[in-house]
C-alpha positions as CSV (number, residue, x, y, z in Angstrom):
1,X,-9.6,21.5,21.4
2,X,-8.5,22.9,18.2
3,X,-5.2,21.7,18.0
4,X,-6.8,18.2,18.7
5,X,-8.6,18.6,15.4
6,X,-5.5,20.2,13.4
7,X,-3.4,17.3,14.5
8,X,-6.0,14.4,13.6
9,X,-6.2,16.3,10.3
10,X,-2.2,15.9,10.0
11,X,-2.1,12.3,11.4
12,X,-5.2,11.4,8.7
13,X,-3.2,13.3,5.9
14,X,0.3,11.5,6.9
15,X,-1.4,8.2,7.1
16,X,-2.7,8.8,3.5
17,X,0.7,9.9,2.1
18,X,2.0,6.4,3.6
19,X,-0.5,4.3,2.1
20,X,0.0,5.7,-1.2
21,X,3.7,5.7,-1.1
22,X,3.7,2.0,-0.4
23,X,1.4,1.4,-3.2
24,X,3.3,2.8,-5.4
25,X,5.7,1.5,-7.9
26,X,9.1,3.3,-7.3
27,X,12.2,1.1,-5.2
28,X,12.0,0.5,-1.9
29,X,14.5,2.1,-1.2
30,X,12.7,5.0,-2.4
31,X,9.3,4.6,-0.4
32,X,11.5,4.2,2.5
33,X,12.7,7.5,2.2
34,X,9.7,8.8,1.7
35,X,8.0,7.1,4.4
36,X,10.8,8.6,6.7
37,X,10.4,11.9,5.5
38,X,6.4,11.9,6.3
39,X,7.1,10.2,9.6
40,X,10.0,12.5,10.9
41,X,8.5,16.1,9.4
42,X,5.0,14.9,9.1
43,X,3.5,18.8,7.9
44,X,6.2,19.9,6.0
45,X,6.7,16.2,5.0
46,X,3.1,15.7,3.5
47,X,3.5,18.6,1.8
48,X,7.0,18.1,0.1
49,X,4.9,14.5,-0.6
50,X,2.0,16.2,-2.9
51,X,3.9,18.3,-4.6
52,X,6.8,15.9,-5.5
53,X,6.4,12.0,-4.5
54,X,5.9,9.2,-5.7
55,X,2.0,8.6,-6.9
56,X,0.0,5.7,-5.9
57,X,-1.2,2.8,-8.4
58,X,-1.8,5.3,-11.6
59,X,-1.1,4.3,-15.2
60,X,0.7,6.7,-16.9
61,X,0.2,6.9,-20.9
């Protein structure tokens, strides 16, 4: 039972990272990567993600 709730934490967590990368506003080419990378290693993935992707819709002054 607990890894049922450790990997519905990671699928919730990868799904967010996903949605954000796609909102963001870097290349394609870049989310796709990104997107890859969260699909193929989705822990390690996520975390490579929030430390050092791409942020969703966020002005930056």
């Amino acid at each position: 039972m607990e890894y049922g709730i450790v990997g519905l934490l990671v699928l919730v967590a990868d799904v967010y990272a996903i949605i954000n990368i796609i909102s963001s506003r870097v290349s394609i080419g870049a989310k796709l990567l990104w997107t890859l990378l969260v699909l193929i290693l989705p822990v390690i993935g996520f975390v490579i993600w929030f430390f050092a992707g791409p942020r969703g819709k966020t002005s930056t002054i």
